[in-house]
C-alpha positions in Angstrom: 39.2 -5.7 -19.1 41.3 -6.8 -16.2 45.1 -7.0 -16.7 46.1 -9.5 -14.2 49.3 -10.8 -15.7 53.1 -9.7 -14.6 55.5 -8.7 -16.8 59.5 -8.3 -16.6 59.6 -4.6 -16.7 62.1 -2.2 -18.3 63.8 1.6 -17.2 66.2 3.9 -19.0 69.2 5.2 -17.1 71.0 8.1 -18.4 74.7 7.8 -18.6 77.4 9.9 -20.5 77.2 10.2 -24.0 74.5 7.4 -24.4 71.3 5.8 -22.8 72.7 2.2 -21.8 68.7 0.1 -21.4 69.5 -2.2 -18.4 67.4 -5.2 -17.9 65.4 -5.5 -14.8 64.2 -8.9 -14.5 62.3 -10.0 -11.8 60.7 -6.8 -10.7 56.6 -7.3 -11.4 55.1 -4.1 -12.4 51.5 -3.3 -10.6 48.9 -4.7 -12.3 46.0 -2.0 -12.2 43.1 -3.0 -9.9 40.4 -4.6 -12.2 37.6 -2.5 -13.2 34.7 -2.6 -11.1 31.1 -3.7 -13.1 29.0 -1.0 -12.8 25.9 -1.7 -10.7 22.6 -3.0 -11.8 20.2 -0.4 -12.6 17.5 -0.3 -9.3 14.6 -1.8 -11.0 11.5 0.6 -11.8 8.7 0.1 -9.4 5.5 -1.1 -11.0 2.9 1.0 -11.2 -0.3 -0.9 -10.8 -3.7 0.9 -12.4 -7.0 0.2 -12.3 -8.3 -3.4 -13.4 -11.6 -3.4 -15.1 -15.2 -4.8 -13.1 -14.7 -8.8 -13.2 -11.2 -9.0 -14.1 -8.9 -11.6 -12.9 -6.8 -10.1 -9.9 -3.7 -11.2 -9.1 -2.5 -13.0 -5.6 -1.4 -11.6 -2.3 1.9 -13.3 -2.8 2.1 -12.3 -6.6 1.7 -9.0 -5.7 4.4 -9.7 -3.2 6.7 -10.1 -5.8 6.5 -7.5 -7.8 6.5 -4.9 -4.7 9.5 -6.4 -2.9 11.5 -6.2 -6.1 11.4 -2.6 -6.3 11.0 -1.5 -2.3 10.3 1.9 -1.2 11.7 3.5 1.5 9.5 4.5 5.1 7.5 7.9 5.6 5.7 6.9 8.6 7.9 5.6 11.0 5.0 5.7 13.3 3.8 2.8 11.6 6.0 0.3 11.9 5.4 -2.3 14.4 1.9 -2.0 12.5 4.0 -2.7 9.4 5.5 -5.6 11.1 2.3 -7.3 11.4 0.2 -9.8 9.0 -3.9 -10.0 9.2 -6.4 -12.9 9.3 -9.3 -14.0 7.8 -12.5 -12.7 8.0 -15.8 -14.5 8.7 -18.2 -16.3 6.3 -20.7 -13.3 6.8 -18.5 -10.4 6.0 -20.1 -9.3 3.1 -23.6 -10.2 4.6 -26.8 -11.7 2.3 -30.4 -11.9 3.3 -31.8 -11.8 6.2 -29.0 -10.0 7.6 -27.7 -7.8 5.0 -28.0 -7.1 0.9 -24.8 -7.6 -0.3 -24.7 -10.0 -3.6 -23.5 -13.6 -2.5 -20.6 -13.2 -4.8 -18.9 -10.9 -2.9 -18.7 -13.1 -0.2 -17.8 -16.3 -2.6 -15.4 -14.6 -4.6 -13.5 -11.3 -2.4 -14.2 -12.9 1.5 -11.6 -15.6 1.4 -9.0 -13.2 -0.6 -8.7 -11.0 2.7 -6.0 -11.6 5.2 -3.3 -8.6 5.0 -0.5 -11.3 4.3 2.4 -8.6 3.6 4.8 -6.4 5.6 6.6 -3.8 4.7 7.4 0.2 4.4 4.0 2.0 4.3 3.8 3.1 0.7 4.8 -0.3 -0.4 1.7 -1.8 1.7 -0.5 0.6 0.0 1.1 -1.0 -3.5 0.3 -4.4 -2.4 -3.1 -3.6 -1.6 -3.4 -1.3 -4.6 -2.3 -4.3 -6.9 -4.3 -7.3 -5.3 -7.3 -5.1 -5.6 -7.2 -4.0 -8.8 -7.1 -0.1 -8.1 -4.7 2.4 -9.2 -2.3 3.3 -6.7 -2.1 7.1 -6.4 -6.1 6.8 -5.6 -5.1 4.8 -2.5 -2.2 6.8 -1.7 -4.6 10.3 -1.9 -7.5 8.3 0.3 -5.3 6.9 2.8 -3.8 10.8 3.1 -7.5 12.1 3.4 -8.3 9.4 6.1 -5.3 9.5 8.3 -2.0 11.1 6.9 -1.0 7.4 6.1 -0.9 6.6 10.4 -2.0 3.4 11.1 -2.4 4.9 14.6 -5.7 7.0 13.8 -8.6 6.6 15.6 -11.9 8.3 14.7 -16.2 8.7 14.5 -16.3 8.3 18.5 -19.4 7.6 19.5 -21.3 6.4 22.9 -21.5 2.5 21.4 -20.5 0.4 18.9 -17.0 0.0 20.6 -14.8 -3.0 19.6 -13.9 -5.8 22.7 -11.5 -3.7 25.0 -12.2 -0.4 23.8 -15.2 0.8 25.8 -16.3 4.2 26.3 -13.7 6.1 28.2 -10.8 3.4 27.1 -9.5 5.1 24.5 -9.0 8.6 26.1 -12.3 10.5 25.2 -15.0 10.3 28.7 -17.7 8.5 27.6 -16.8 8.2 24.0 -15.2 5.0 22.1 -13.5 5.1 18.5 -15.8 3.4 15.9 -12.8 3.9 12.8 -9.5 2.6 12.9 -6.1 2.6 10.6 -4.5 4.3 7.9 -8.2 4.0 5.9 -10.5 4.6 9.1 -12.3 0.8 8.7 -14.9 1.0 10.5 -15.7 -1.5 13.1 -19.4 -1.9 13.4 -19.7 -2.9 9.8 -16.5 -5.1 9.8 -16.5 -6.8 12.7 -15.2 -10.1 11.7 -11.8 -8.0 10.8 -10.9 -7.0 14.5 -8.4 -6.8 15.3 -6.5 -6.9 12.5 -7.6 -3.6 11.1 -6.3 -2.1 14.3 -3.0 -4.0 15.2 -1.8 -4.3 11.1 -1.6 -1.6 8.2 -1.5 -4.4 5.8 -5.0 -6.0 7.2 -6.8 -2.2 7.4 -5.8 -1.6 3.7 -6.6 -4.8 2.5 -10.0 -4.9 3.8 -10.8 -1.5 2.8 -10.2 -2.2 -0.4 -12.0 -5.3 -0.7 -14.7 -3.5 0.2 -14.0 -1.2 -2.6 -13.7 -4.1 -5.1 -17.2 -5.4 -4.1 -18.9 -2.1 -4.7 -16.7 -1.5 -8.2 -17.7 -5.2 -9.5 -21.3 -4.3 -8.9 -22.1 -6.5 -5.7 -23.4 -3.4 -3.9 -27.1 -3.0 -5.2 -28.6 -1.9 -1.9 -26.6 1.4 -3.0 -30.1 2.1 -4.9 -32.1 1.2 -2.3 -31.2 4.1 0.0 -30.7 8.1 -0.9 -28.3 8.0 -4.0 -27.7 9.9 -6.8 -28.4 8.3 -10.0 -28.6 4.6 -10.5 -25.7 2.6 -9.2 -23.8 0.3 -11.0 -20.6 -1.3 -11.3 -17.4 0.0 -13.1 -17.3 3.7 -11.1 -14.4 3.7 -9.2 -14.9 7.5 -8.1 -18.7 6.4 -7.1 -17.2 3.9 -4.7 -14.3 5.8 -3.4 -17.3 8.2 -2.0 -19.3 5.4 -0.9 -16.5 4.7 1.5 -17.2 7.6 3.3 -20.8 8.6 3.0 -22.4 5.0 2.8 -24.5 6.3 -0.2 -24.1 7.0 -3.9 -22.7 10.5 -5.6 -24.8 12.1 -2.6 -23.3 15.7 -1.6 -21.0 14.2 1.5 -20.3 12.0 -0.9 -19.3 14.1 -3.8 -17.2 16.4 -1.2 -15.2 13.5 -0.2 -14.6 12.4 -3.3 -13.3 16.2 -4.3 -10.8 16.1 -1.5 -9.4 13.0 -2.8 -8.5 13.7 -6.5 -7.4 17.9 -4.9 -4.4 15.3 -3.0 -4.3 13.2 -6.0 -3.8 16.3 -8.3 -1.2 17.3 -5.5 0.9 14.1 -4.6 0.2 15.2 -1.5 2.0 12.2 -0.8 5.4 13.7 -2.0 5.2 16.8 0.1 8.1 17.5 2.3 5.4 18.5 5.1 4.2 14.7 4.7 7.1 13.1 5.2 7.7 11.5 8.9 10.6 9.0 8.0 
């Protein structure tokens, strides 16, 4: 407790034969500084797991919350004017239906308008936001986003002769003839997501977000054509391994597939994530 009061304060003086206590009014003795309140614990960051096929996910801005009240510090500072930057919307034909594509209609009513990479931040946080609005437990998308690109939003990758987003022809990008197809921290790639340029290229928060509505859609069982081209047993909803290696090979516990998925729990089991070799602050 604080003393903040002043009091008249008293000395002894020695003196022949006796103590003589002289009075020594007026004279305010120091009050000692008041105690400091010790500081309020950092809160513990949220750790968001994996939400079941169909549940109720939470909001971009809920998820917002819960992120920004436990913040984490920057690994990639590569990344951040990426960081700095929000998303958009996609099309009404992102998740395309008959005649144009097999993806169930829901996906496209109920994941489409969610999309728009509405969050800045440090890397790792965007990766919680994204993890959280999705419904997906975090260290999967910190290990994926490490197999992909190291967590650089500045990765480019599958070049090929055509399929080259506007301004990025062959040759633009510094390969002779060649143009990136995959962009970002999760390697989105452009052909198949058109109506996301170019916010998977210009912001991290936009590349994860679509990624991983992409993921939702084939965990809530949207993705059916999965059994109408070479799979591995029967597709279905509620695998979230399954469609962490459909990411990659397009197909369903094939051998690419099953590779892929191997390298991202061996960086899962690792924390790869944590490693001082990983860390570019």
């Amino acid at each position: 407790m604080s003393l903040g009061s002043t009091a008249v304060g008293f000395r002894l003086v020695p003196v022949v034969a006796s103590a003589i206590l002289i009075a020594t009014s007026s004279v305010a003795l120091a009050a000692p500084a008041p105690a400091s309140r010790p500081a309020a614990p950092a809160a513990k960051p949220v750790y968001f797991h994996t939400l079941p096929p169909g549940a109720k996910l939470p909001t971009g801005a809920q998820c917002a919350r819960l992120v920004n009240a436990s913040r984490e510090g920057e690994v990639k500072a590569a990344n951040k004017p990426y960081n700095r930057r929000t998303g958009q919307r996609v099309g009404k034909n992102f998740f395309p239906v008959l005649p144009k594509g097999d993806d169930n209609p829901l996906a496209q009513k109920r994941l489409a308008p969610r999309i728009n990479g509405d969050f800045t931040g440090t890397t790792i946080d965007i990766l919680r936001w994204t993890a959280c609005k999705w419904g997906i437990s975090q260290n999967i998308v910190f290990a994926q986003a490490a197999v992909e690109s190291w967590w650089r939003q500045t990765t480019k990758g599958d070049w090929e002769t055509s399929g080259c987003p506007p301004g990025h022809g062959p040759g633009v990008d510094g390969k002779p003839g060649l143009c990136p197809q995959s962009w970002g921290i999760l390697q989105n790639r452009y052909p198949y997501e058109t109506s996301s340029w170019p916010g998977i290229e210009r912001s991290t928060a936009m590349n994860a977000d679509v990624a991983y509505a992409i993921w939702r859609s084939c965990y809530d069982g949207y993705e059916t054509w999965l059994n109408t081209v070479t799979h591995v047993g029967t597709y279905r909803g509620g695998d979230q391994w399954g469609c962490v290696g459909r990411w990659f090979a397009g197909r369903w516990h094939t051998p690419p597939a099953q590779q892929y998925i191997a390298k991202v729990k061996l960086y899962l089991r690792e924390h790869i994530w944590t490693t001082p070799d990983f860390q570019q602050p």
